[in-house]
C-alpha positions as CSV (number, residue, x, y, z in Angstrom):
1,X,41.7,14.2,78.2
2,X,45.3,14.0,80.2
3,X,47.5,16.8,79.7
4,X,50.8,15.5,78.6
5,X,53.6,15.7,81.4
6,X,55.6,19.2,81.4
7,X,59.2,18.3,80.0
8,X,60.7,21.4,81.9
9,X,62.4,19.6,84.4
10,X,64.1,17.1,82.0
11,X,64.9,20.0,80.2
12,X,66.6,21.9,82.4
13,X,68.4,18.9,83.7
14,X,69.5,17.5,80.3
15,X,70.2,21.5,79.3
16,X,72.6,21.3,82.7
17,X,74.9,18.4,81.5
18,X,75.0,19.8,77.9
19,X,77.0,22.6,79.5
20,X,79.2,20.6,81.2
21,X,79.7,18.5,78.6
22,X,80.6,21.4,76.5
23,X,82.5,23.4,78.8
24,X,84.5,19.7,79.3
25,X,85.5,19.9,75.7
26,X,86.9,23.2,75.3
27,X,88.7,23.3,78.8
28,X,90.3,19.9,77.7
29,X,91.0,21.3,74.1
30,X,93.0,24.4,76.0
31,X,96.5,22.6,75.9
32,X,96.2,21.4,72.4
33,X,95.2,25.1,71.4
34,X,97.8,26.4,73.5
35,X,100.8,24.5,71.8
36,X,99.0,25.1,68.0
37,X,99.0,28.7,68.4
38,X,102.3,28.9,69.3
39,X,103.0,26.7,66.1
40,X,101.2,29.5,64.0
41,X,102.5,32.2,65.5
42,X,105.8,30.1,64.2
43,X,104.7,30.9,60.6
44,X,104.4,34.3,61.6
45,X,107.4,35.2,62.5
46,X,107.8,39.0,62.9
47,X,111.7,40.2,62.9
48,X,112.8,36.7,63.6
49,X,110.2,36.3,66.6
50,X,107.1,34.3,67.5
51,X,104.5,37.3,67.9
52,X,102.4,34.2,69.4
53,X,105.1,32.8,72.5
54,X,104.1,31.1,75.3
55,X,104.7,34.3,77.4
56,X,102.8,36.8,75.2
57,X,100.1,34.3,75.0
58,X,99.7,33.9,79.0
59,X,99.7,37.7,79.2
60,X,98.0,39.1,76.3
61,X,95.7,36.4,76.6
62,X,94.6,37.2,80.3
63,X,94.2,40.6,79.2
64,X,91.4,39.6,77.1
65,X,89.7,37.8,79.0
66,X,90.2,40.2,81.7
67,X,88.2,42.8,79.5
68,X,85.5,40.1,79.1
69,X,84.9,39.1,82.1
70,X,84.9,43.0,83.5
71,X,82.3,43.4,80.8
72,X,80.5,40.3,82.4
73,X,81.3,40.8,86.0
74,X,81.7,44.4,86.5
75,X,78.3,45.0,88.4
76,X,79.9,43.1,91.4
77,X,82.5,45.5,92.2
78,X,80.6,48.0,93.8
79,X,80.8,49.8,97.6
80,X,78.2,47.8,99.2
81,X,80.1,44.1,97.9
82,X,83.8,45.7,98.7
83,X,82.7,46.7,101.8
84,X,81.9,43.4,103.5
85,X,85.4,42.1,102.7
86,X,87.4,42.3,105.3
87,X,91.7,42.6,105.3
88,X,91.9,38.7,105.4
89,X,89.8,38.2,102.2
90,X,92.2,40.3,100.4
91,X,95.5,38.6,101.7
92,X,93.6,35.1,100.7
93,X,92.5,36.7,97.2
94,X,96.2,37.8,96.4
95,X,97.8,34.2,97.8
96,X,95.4,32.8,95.2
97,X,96.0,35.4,92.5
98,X,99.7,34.7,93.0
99,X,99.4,30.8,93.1
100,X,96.5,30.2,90.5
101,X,97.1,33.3,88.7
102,X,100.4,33.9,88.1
103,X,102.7,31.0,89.2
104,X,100.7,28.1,88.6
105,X,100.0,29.2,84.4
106,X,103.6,30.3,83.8
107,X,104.8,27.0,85.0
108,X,102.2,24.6,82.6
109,X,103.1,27.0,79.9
110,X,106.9,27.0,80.4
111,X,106.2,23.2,80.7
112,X,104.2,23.1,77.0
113,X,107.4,24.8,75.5
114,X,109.4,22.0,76.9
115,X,107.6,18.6,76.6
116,X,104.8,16.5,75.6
117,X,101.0,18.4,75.5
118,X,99.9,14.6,76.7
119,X,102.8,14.7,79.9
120,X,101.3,18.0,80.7
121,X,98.0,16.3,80.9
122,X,99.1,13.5,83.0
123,X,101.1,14.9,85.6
124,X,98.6,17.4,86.1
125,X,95.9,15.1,87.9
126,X,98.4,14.9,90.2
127,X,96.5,18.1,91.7
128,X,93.7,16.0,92.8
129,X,95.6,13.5,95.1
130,X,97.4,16.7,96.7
131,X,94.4,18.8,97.3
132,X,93.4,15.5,98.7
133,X,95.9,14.8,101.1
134,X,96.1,18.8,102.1
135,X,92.3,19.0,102.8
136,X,92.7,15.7,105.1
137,X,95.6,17.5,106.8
138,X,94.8,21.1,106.7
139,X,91.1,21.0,106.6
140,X,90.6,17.8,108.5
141,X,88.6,16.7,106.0
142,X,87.1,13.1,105.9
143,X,87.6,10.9,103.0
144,X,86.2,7.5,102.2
145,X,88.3,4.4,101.6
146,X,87.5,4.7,97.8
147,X,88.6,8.1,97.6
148,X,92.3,7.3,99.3
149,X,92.6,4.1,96.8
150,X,91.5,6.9,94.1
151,X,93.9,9.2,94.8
152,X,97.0,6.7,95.0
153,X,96.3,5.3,92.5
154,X,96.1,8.8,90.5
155,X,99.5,9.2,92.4
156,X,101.4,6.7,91.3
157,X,100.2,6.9,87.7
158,X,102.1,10.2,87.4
159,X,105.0,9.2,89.1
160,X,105.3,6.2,86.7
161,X,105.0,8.9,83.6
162,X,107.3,11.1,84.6
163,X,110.0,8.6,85.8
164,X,109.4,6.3,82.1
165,X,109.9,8.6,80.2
166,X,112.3,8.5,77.3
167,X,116.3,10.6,78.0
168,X,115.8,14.2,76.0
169,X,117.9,17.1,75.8
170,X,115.6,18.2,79.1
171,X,116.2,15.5,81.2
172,X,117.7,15.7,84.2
173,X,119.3,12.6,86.1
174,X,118.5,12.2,89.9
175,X,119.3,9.1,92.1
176,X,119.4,7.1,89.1
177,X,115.9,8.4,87.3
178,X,115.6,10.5,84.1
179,X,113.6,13.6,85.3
180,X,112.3,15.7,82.8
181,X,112.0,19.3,83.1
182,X,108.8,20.1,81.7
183,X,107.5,16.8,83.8
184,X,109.0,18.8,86.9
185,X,107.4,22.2,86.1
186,X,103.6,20.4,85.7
187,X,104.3,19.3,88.9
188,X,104.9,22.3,90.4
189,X,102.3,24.2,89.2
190,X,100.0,21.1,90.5
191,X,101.0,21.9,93.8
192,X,100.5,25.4,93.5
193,X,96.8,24.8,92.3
194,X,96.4,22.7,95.0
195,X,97.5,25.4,97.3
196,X,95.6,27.9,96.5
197,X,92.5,25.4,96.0
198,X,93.0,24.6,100.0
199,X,93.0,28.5,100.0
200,X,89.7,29.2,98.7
201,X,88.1,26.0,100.6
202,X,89.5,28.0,103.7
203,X,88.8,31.6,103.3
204,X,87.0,32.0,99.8
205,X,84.1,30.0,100.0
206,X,81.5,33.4,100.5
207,X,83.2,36.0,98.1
208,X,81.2,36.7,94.5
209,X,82.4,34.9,91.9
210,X,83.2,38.6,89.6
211,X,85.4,39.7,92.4
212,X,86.9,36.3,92.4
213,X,87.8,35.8,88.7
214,X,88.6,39.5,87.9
215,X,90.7,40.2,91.1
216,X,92.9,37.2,90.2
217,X,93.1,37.5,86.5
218,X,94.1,41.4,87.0
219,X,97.3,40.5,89.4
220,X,98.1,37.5,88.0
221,X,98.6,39.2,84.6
222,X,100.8,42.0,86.8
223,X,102.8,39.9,88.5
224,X,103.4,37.4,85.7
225,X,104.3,40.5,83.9
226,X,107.1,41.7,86.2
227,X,108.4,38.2,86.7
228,X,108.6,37.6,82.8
229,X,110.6,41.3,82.8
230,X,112.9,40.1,85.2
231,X,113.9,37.1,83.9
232,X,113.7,37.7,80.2
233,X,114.1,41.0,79.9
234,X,112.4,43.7,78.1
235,X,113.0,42.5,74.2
236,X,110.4,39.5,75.3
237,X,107.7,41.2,74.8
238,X,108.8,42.9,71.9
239,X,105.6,42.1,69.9
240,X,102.7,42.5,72.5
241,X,101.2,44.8,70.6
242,X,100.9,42.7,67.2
243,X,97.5,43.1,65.5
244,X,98.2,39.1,64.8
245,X,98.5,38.2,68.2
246,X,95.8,40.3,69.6
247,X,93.3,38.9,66.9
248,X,93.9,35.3,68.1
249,X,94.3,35.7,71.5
250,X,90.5,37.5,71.6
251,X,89.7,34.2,70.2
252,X,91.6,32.2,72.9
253,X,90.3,34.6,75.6
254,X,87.1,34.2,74.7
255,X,86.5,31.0,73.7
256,X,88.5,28.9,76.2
257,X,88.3,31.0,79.6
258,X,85.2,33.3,78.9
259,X,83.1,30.9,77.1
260,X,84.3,28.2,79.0
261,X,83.5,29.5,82.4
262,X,80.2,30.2,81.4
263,X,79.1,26.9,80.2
264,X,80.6,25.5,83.6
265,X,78.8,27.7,85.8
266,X,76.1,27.7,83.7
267,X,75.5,23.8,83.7
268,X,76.6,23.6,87.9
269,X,73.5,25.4,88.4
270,X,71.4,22.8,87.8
271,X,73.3,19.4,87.9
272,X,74.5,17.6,90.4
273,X,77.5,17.3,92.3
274,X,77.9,13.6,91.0
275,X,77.4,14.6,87.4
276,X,79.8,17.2,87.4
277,X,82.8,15.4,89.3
278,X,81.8,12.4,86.8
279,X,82.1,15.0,83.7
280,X,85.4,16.6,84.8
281,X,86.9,13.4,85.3
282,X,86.8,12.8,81.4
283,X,89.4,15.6,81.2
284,X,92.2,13.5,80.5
285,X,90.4,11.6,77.7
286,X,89.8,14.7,75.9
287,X,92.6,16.5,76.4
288,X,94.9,13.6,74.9
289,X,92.2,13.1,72.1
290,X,92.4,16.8,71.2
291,X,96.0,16.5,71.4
292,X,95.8,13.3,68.8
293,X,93.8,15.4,66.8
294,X,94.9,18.9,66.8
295,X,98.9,18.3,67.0
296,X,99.0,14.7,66.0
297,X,100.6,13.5,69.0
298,X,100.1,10.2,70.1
299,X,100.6,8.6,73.6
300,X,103.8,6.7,74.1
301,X,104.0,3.8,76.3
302,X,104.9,5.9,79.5
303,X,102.2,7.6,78.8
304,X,99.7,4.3,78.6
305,X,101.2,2.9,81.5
306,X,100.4,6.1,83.7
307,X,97.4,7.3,82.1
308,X,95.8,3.8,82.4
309,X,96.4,3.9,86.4
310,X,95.4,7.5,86.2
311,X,92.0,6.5,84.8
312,X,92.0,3.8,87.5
313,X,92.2,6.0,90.4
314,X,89.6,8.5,88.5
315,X,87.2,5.5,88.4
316,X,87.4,4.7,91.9
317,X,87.4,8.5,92.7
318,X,84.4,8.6,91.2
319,X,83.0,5.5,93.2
320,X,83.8,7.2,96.4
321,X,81.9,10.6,94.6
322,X,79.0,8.6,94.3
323,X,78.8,7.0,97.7
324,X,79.5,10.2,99.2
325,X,76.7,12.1,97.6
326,X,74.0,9.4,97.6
327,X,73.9,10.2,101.7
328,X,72.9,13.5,101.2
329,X,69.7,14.6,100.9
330,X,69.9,17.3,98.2
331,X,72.7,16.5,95.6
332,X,72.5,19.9,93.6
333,X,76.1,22.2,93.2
334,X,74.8,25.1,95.1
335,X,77.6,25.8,97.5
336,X,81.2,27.0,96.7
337,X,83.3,24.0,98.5
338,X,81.3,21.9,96.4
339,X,82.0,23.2,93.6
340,X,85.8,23.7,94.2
341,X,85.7,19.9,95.2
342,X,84.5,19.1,91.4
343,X,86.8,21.3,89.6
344,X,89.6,20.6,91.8
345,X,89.6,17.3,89.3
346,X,89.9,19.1,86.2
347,X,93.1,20.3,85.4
348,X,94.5,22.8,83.2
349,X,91.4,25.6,81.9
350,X,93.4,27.6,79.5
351,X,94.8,30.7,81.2
């Protein structure tokens, strides 16, 4: 009698892409959610104010998932790990607390308050081609002829969506173009992912993952804070404190960066570098879906034109993914770069 083949492997492998999968969905529902709790905080109001504003979402929202992810992490800050980082990891932890923390958030949320949840989507994956270009110059990097085409592609996509867009009461005219605020501030905080990805390729690649994630949620809150205070004084975050907003932004915290995470890390642990670049590339498609179907928002006809080169350039991205990794040996997500390489791709995770 032949003992039936052990499914463990297949298992664990299909148990790997589930993660992803799922983790894809939430971080591409983040915007959606984003914009729809602002919209209940809306019906809400307390003394004429949103309790649920972008601003108190961003900070009350890190704070809870900085809770969570001390209650996860907290082990790894001890002597023996703080020790072995040295001066330089800390300046490199803060650039990136500052740049993905801090400026990079407040800009896609100030950009949410101000246009389309699909523009924000769009003009984001013009991280990718940047990180791109800055790991070719910076990192000296090499790149095949699939990627490049990729990433131009990619490039010009966003351009095209930010320069078609419709006049609004945002729009600001430059050399003949209609240039749209909230268009301009997705941009920037592209660039200052992409920054502070180059960053962590450099200088970040050994340091534990807990000291990672709490160390940049906990300043990034701070400084976000004190910039908020500056520029919109103390009356903004009047209702921090509300019961109403702290119950859903447990909910947010938990659910989109918390849970989230998890399900990433979780499923790069034993998937490949293929399959995960080839899941986060679907981040567009889910976040305009989940836009469609949370907010009702529908792509206009900029936003076909760009996405639809977008997807191009993700498609032959993916091409030059898959030739890349089918010369090495071992395929599986077990370094850091590698990682950062695949979620480079994938946009906007919640906070």
């Amino acid at each position: 009698m032949t003992r039936p083949k052990k499914p463990h492997r297949l298992i664990h492998r299909i148990s790997g892409q589930t993660y992803l999968w799922l983790a894809m969905l939430i971080f591409g529902a983040s915007s959606a959610v984003t914009r729809k709790l602002t919209e209940i905080g809306s019906q809400h109001l307390i003394d004429h104010r949103n309790p649920i504003s972008l601003c108190n979402v961003l900070f009350v929202g890190n704070l809870c998932a900085l809770i969570l992810l001390i209650l996860i992490y907290g082990r790894q800050w001890n002597k023996a790990t703080l020790k072995q980082l040295s001066r330089k990891d800390w300046v490199s932890l803060s650039a990136v607390a500052i740049l993905s923390g801090a400026l990079a958030p407040g800009l896609i949320f100030q950009a949410l308050a101000l246009t389309g949840v699909n523009n924000v989507i769009l003009v984001g994956r013009l991280e990718p081609p940047l990180t791109l270009a800055l790991s070719v110059w910076l990192l000296r990097e090499r790149v095949n002829i699939w990627e490049l085409l990729g990433a131009i592609a990619a490039f010009v996509g966003v351009i095209l969506t930010i320069i078609l867009q419709p006049p609004t009461e945002t729009t600001m005219n430059m050399g003949g173009f209609g240039l749209g605020i909230g268009e301009l501030l997705a941009a920037a905080a592209s660039i200052a992912i992409a920054a502070s990805t180059i960053i962590s390729k450099k200088h970040l690649s050994q340091i534990p993952l807990g000291i990672y994630s709490i160390f940049r949620t906990a300043l990034g809150t701070v400084i976000f804070f004190f910039i908020a205070l500056v520029l919109y004084g103390r009356d903004h975050f009047a209702d921090v404190l509300s019961p109403f907003l702290w119950q859903w932004m447990f909910l947010y915290g938990g659910l989109i960066v918390v849970l989230g995470q998890s399900f990433w890390i979780k499923g790069l642990k034993t998937s490949t570098v293929s399959m995960a670049s080839l899941v986060s590339s679907f981040g567009p498609i889910v976040g305009i879906i989940a836009a469609y179907l949370i907010l009702g928002e529908a792509p206009t006809l900029p936003q076909y034109i760009g996405g639809s080169l977008i997807l191009v350039g993700i498609s032959l991205s993916q091409v030059g993914t898959k030739r890349q990794n089918s010369s090495i040996a071992s395929d599986k997500v077990s370094s850091t770069p590698a990682q950062q390489q695949v979620e480079t791709g994938m946009g906007f995770k919640g906070i």
